[in-house]
KEROVO-935222 format. One line per 5 residues: number of its first residue (from 1); for each residue z, x, y of N, C-alpha, C. Coordinates in nm, 3 decimals. Layout:
BEGIN
NUM> Z X Y Z X Y Z X Y | ... $
//
This chain:
BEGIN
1> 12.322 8.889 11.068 12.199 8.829 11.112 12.088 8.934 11.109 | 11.952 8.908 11.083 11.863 8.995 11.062 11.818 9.022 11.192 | 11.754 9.121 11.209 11.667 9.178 11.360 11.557 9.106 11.338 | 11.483 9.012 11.280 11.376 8.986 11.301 11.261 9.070 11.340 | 11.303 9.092 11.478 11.154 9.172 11.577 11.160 9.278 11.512 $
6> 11.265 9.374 11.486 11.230 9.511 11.427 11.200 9.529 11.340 | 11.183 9.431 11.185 11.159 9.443 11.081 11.018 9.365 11.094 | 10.977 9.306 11.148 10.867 9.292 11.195 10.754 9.394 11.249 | 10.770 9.424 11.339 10.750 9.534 11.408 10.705 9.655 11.327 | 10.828 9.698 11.231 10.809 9.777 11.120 10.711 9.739 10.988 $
11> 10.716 9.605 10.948 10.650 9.566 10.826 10.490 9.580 10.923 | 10.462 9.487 11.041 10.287 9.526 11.034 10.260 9.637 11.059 | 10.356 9.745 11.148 10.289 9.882 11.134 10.256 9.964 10.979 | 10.371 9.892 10.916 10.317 9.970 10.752 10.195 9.860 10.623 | 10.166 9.751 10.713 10.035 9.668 10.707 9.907 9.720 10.731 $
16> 9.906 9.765 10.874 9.843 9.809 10.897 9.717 9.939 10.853 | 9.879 10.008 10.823 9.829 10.109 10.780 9.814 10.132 10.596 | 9.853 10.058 10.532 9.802 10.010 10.425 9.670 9.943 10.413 | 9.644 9.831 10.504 9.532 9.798 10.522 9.404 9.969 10.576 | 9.447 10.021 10.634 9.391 10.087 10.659 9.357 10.225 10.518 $
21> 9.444 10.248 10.503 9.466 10.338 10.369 9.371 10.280 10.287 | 9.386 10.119 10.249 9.256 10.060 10.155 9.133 10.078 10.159 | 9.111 10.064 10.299 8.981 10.072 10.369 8.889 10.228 10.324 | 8.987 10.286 10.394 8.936 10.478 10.342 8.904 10.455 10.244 | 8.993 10.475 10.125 8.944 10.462 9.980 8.880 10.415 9.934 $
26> 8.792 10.274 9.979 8.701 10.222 9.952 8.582 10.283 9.970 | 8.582 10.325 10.119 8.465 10.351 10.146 8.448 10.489 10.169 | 8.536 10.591 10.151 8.525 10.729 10.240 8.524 10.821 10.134 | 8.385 10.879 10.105 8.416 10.947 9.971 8.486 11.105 9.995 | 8.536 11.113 10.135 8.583 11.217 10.133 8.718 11.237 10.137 $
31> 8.801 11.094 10.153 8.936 11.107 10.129 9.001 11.134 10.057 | 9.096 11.214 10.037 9.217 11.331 9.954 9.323 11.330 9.952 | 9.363 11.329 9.865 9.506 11.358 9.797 9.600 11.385 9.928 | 9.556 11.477 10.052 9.647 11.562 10.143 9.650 11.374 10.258 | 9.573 11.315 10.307 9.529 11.221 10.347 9.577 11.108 10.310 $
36> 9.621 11.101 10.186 9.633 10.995 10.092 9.827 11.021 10.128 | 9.858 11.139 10.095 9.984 11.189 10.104 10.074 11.139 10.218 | 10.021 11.163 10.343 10.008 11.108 10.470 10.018 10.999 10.507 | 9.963 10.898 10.429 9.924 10.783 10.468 10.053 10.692 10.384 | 10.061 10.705 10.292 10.171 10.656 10.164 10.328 10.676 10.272 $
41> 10.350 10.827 10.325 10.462 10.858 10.377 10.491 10.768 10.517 | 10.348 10.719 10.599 10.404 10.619 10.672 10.455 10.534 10.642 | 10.340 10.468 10.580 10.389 10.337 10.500 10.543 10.337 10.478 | 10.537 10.399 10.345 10.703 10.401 10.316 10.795 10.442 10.435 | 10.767 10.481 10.527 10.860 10.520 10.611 10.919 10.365 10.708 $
46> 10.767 10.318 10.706 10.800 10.186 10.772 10.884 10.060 10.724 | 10.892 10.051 10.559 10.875 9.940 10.483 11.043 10.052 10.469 | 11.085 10.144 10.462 11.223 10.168 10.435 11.281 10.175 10.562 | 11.240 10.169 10.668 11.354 10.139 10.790 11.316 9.985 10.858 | 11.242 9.937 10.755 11.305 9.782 10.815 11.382 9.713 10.703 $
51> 11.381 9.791 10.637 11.480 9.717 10.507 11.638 9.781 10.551 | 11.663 9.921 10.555 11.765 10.003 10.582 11.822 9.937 10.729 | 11.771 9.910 10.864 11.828 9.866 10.955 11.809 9.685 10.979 | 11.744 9.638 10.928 11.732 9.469 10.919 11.840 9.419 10.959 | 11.970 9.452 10.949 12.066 9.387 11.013 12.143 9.494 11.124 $
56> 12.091 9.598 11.149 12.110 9.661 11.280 12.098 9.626 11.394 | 12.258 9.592 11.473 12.245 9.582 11.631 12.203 9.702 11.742 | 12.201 9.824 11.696 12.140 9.947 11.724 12.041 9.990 11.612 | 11.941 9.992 11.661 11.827 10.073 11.586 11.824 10.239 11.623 | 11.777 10.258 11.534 11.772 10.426 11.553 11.818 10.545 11.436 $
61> 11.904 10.480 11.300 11.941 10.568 11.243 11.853 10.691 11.237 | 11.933 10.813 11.191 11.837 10.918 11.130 11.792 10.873 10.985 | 11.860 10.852 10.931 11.849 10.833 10.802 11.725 10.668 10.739 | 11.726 10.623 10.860 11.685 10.481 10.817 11.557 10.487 10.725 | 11.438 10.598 10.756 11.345 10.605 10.668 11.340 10.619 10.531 $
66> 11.495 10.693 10.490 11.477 10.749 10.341 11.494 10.567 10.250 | 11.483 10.607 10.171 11.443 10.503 10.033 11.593 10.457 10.024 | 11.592 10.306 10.018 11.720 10.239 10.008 11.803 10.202 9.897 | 11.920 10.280 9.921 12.012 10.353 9.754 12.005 10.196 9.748 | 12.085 10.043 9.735 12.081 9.959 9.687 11.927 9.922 9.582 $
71> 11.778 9.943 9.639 11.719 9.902 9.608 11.670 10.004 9.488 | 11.718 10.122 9.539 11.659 10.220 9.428 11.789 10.193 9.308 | 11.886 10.172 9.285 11.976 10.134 9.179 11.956 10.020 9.111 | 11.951 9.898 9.183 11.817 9.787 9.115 11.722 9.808 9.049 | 11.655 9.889 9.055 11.553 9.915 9.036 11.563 10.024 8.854 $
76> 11.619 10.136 8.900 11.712 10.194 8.791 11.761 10.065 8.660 | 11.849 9.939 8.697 11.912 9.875 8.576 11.775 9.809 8.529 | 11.737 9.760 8.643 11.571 9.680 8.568 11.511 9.757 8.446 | 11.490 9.860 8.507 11.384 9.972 8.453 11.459 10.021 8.295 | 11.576 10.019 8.297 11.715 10.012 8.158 11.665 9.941 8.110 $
81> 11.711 9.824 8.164 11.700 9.689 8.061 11.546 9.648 8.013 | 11.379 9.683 8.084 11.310 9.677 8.033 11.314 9.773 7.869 | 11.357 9.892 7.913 11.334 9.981 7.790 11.404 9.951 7.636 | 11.550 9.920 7.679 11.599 9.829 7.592 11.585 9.716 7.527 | 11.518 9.683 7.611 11.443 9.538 7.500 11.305 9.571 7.506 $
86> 11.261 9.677 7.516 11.125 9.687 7.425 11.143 9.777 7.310 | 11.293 9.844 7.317 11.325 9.879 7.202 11.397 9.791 7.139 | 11.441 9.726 7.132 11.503 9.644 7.046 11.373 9.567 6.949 | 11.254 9.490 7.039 11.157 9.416 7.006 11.057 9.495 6.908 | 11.062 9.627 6.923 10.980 9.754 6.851 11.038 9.710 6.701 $
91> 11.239 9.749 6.747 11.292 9.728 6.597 11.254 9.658 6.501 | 11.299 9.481 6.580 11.252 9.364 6.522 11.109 9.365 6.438 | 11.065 9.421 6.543 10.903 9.411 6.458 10.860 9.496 6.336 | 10.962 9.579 6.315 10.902 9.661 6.194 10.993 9.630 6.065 $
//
């Protein structure tokens, strides 16, 4: 069963601050790379520990922030199989 509240909880704080991150950049001509750096690492920090504990009856891992091996291996065959059939389609075409 999913936690609901905590992945909640987690997704608008990294809303938030996405929304917020937009905002700067729009308007703040002094925002930077170091700022920008910062801001990305919440985010992701948020959006990978509500994915990593979503079905956690204890919250708290150490680990819950890092990037989620299932999604990053998905991500990997996708990223294969695009290349492969834009090579294949390259072939075809010539």
């Amino acid at each position: 069963m999913l936690n609901r509240e905590w992945i909640l909880a987690h997704l608008k704080e990294a809303k938030e601050e996405l929304d917020k991150t937009i905002d700067r950049i729009e308007t703040d001509e002094e925002y930077d790379e170091e700022v920008f750096k910062i801001a990305i690492g919440h985010i992701y920090t948020h959006l990978n520990t509500a994915w990593n504990e979503r079905k956690a009856e204890i919250v708290g891992n150490d680990n819950a922030w890092l990037f989620p091996s299932d999604i990053a291996k998905e991500i990997r065959t996708t990223v294969r199989h695009m290349k492969r059939t834009k090579r294949a389609c390259r072939k075809k075409g010539k």
